[in-house]
C-alpha distance (Angstrom), angle and dihedral (degrees) to the residues before:
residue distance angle dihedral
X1 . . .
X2 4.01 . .
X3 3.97 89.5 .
X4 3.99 87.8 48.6
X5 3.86 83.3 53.2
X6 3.83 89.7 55.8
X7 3.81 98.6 49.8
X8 3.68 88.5 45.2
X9 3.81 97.7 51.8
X10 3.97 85.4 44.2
X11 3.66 97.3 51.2
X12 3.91 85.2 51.3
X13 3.67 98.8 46.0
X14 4.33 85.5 45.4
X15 3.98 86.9 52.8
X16 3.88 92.3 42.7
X17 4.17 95.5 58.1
X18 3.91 91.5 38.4
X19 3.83 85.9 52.5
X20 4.14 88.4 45.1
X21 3.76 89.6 48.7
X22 3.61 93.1 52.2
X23 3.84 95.0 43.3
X24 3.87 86.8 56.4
X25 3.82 99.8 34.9
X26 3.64 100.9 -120.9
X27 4.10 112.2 160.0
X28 4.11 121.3 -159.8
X29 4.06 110.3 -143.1
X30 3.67 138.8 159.1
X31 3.68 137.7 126.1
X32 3.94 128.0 -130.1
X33 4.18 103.6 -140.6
X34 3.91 115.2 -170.1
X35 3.53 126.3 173.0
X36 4.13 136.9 170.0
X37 3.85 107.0 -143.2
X38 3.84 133.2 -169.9
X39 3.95 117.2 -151.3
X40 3.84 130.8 -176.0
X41 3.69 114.7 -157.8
X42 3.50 123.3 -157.7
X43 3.54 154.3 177.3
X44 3.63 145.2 53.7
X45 3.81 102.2 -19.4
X46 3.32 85.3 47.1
X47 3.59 153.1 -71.5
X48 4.11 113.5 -94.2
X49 4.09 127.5 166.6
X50 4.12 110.0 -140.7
X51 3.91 115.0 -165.7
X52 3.90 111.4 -166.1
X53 3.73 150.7 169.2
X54 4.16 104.8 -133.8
X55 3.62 128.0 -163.1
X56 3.94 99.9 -141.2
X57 3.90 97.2 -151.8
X58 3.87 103.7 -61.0
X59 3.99 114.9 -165.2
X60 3.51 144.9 176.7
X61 3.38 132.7 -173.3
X62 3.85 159.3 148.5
X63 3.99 123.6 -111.4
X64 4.19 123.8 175.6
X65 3.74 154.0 144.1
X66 3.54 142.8 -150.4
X67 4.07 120.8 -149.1
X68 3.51 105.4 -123.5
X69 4.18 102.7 177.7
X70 3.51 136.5 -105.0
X71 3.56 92.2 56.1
X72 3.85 91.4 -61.8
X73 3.95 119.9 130.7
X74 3.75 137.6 -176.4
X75 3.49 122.6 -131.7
X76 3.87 145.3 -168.0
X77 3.64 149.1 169.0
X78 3.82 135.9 -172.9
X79 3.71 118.6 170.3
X80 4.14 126.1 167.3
X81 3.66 131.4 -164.9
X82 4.28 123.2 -134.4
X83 3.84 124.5 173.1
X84 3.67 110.8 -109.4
X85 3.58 85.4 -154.1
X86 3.58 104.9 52.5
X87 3.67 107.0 22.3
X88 4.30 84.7 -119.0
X89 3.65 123.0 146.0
X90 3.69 152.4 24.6
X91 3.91 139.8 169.8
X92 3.47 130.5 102.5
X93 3.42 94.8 -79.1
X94 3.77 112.1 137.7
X95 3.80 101.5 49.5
X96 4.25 120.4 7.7
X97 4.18 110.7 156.3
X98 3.75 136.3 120.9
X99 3.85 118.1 -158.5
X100 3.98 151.8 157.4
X101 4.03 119.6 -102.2
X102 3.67 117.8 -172.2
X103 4.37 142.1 119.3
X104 3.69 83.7 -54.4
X105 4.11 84.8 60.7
X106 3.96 117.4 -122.9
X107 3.53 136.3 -45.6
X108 3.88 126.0 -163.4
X109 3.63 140.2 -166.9
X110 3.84 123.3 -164.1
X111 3.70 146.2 23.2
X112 4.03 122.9 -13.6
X113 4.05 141.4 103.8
X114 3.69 125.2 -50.0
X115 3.43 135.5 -105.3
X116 3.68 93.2 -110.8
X117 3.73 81.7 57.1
X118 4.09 94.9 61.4
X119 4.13 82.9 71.8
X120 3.46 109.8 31.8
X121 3.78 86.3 57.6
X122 3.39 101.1 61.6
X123 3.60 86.4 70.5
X124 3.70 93.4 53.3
X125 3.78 90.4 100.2
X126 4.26 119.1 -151.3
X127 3.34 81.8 2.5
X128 3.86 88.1 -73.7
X129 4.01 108.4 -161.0
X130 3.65 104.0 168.8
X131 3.97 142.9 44.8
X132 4.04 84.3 -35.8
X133 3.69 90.0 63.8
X134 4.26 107.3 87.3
X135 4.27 78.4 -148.4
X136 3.85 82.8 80.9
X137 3.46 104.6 49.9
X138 3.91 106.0 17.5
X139 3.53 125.7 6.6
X140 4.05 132.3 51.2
X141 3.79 101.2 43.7
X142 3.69 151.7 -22.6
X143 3.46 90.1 -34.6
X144 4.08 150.0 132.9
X145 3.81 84.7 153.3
X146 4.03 133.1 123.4
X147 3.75 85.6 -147.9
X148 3.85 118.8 20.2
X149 3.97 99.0 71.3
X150 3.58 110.6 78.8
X151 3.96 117.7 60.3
X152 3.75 135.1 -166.7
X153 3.97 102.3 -144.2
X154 3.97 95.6 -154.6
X155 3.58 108.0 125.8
X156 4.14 134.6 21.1
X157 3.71 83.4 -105.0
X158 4.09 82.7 71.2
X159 3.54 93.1 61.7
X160 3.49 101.6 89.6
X161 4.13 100.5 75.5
X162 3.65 128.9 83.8
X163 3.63 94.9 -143.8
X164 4.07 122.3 135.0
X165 3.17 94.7 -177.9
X166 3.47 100.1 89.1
X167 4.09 158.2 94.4
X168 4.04 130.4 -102.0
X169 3.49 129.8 -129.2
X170 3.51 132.0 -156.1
X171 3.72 88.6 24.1
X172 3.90 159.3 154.6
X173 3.60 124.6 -144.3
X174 4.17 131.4 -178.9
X175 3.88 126.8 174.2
X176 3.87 125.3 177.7
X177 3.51 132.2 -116.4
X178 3.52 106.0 -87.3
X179 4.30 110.8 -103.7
X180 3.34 123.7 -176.4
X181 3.63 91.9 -11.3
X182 3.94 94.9 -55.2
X183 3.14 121.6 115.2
X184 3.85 131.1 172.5
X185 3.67 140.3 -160.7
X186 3.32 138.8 -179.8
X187 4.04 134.0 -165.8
X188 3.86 132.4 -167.7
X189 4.20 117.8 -173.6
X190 3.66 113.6 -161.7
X191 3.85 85.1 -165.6
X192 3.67 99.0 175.2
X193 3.88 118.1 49.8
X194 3.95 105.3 -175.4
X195 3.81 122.8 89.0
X196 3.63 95.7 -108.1
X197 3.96 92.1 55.1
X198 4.04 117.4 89.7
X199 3.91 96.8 160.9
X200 4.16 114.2 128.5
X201 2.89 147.5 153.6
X202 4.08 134.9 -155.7
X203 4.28 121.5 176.8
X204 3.77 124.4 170.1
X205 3.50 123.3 -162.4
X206 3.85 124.1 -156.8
X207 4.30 116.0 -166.2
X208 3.48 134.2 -177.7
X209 3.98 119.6 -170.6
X210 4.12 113.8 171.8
X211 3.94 118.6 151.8
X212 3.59 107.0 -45.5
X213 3.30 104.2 -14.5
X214 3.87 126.8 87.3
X215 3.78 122.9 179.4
X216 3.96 132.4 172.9
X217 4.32 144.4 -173.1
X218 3.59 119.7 -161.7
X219 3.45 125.5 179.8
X220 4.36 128.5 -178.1
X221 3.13 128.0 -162.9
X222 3.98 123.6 -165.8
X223 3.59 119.5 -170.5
X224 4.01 123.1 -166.4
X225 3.50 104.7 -1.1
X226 3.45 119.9 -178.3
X227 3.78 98.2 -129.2
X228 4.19 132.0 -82.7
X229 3.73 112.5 -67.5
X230 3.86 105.6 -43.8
X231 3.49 94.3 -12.5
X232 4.08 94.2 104.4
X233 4.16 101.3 -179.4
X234 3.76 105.0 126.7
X235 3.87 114.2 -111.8
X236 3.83 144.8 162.3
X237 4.12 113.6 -121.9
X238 3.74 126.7 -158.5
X239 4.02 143.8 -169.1
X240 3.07 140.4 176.8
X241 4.26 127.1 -168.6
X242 3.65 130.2 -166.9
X243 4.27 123.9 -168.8
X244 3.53 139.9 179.4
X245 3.57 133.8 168.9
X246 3.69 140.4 172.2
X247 3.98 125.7 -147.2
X248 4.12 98.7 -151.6
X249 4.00 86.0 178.3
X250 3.47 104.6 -106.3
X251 3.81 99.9 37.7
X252 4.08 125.8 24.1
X253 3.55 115.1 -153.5
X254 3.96 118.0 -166.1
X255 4.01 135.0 162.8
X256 3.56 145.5 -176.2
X257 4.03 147.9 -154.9
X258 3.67 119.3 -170.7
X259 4.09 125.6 173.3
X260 3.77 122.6 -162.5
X261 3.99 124.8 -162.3
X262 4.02 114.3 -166.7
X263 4.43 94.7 -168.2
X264 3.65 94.6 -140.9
X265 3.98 126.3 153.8
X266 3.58 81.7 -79.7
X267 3.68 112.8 24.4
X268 3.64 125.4 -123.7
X269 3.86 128.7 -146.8
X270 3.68 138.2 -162.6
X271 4.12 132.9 -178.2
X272 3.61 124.4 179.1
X273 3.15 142.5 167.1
X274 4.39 148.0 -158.2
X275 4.00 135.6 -157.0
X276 3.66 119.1 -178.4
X277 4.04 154.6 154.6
X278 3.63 140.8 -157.8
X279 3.60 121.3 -166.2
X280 4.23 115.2 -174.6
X281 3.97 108.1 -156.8
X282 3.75 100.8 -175.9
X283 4.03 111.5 -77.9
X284 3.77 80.1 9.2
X285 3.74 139.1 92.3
X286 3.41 126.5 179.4
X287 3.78 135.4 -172.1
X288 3.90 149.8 176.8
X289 3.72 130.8 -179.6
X290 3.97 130.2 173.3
X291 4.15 124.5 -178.2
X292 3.32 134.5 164.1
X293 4.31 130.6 -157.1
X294 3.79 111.8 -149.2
X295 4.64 92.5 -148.0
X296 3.25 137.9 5.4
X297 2.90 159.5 95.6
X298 3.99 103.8 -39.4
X299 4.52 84.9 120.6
X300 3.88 85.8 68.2
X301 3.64 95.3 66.6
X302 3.98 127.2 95.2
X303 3.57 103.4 -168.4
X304 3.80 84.2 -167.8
X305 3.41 95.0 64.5
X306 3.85 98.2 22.8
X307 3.70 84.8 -132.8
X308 4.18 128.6 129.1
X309 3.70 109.7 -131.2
X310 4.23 95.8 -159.1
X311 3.58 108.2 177.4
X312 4.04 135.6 111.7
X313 3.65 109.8 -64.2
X314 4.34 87.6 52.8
X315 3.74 88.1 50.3
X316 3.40 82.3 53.6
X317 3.44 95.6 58.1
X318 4.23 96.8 47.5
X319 3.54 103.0 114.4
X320 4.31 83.8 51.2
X321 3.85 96.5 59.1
X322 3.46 137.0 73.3
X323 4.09 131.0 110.9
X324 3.64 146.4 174.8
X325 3.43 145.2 -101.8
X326 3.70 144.7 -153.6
X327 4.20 133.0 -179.4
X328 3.59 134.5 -176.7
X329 3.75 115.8 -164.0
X330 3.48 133.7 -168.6
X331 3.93 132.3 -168.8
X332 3.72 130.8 -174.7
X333 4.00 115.2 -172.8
X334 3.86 103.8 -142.2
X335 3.97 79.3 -173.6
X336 4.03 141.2 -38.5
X337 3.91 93.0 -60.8
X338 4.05 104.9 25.0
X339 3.69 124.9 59.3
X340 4.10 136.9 161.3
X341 3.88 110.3 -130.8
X342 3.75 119.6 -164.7
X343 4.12 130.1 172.9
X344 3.52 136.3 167.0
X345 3.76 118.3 -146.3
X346 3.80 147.5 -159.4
X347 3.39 133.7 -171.9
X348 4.00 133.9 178.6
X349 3.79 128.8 -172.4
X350 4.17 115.0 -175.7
X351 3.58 95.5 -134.8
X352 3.88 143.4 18.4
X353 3.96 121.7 -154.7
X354 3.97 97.8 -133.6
X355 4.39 87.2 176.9
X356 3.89 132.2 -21.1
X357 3.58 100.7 -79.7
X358 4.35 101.8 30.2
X359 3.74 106.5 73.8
X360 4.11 103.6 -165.6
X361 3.65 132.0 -154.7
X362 3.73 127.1 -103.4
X363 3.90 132.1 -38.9
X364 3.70 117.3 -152.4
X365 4.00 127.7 -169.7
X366 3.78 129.9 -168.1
X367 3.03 113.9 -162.8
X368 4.57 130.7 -168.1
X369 3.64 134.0 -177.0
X370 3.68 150.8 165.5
X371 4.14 117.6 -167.1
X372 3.86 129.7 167.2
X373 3.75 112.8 -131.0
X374 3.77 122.0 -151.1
X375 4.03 124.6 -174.4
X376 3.81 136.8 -174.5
């Protein structure tokens, strides 16, 4: 009888938060992304074959809004991140803000992704998230690395990368009603908050979506940075990303060209650029993207290691890196909510730092893999 007790009194308190949730709008979502992946290293430190299981950016989270009158309405977001192929993780770490949305547009305070972010991931396409993504090898920072491109700027300890790609902490974000189809929003990160902190950051982001045409401007602004990597002389970085794309119904084609400008003693300059396609076929859809980055840092990475070594002797060697990169991607909805993604990968860099004074030749990777997506 006691035990019935229980399963009554959980039953009630189960039906009493779903009705709360539902009384103030609050939505549970994430997705659990798995894949097994296949990667062939090689060039002049070596040639190495890696066979993994990758988490491919699983989330959950919690997103709501209260009414509040006159048009006014509270909103809030808190989403975490957990590896689906380790069990690791937890904390609100991908998205954490509170804010105000109304005819004045929306206003948030918090934790979440840039501005600069709202264009460059249009071209992130499926939702790629690992060596299928040109963010990895190419775009986003002084890169060629699986894991060195996107950054979390929370803390002054954050700002030593070069990565756009990224979220704000400790900040303040407002975007405009969207007119016309153009919308813009712009983001400033205090980052550090003691007096002997000056790192910040500040993108803006301006879209346009009408029919079949989408087009976006970002622009990122870091201020006081504490240097790339190891390299600790305090600078000011900049980029600046254009897209288009055009949905012609049973193909959309899209591209981007981005430039980045870290003001060192010496400055140092990146272009690159992106063509691609996707083509759904029913169950099916299919992919292809190339780009290319004219410098960079492609000598800083040990594909051995799948570290980036950023220190002098690599910035050094700027003007002598640069690569390319091609994906082929592959989904296959098993229904609304499950699908199985698969890609295969190559990427080239022109040369590959092997010490400080022996600059190397090129280091290629091809990479495969097969993963089973889940959302809800």
């Amino acid at each position: 009888m006691k035990f019935q007790r229980t399963l009554i009194a959980a039953a009630i308190a189960l039906a009493s938060s779903a009705a709360f949730a539902q009384t103030a709008n609050v939505t549970l979502y994430g997705g659990i992304r798995t894949a097994m992946e296949v990667a062939q290293y090689k060039g002049p430190q070596g040639s190495a074959r890696i066979i993994s299981q990758e988490n491919i950016s699983s989330r959950f989270g919690f997103r709501g809004s209260e009414n509040l009158g006159g048009g006014l309405t509270a909103i809030f977001q808190m989403e975490g991140a957990f590896a689906s192929d380790t069990g690791a993780g937890g904390g609100f770490t991908r998205e954490s803000w509170v804010g105000l949305q109304g005819g004045f547009g929306t206003l948030r305070l918090g934790h979440g992704l840039t501005a600069y972010d709202d264009v460059l991931g249009w071209a992130h396409h499926q939702g790629a998230n690992s060596w299928e993504n040109r963010n990895n090898g190419l775009s986003g920072g002084a890169g060629f690395a699986k894991r060195d491109l996107f950054s979390t700027y929370s803390s002054p300890a954050n700002c030593t990368s070069s990565a756009f790609d990224a979220r704000y902490s400790n900040s303040i974000s407002y975007q405009t009603p969207t007119v016309g189809g153009l919308t813009l929003r712009t983001h400033y990160g205090i980052i550090g908050e003691t007096a002997g902190t000056r790192c910040t950051g500040w993108d803006t982001s301006v879209r346009f979506t009408q029919g079949p045409f989408r087009l976006g401007v970002a622009f990122a602004q870091h201020n006081n940075f504490t240097g790339l990597g190891s390299v600790v002389a305090l600078h000011d970085q900049q980029a600046m990303r254009a897209y288009a794309s055009f949905n012609a119904g049973p193909v959309m084609i899209d591209g981007t060209i981005e430039q980045a400008r870290y003001k060192l003693p010496v400055a140092l300059k990146y272009r690159y650029w992106e063509i691609g396609a996707l083509a759904p076929m029913g169950p099916w859809t299919l992919g292809v993207q190339y780009s290319t980055r004219d410098k960079g840092l492609a000598a800083g990475y040990n594909p051995l290691t799948q570290t980036l070594a950023v220190n002098a002797a690599t910035l050094a060697q700027w003007n002598n890196g640069g690569g390319k990169h091609l994906s082929l991607t592959a989904d296959y909805a098993l229904s609304k909510r499950t699908l199985l993604r698969g890609y295969y990968t190559t990427l080239e860099n022109e040369r590959t730092i092997i010490n400080p004074n022996n600059l190397g030749g090129k280091t290629k990777i091809n990479a495969f893999a097969l993963g089973l997506w889940h959302s809800f």
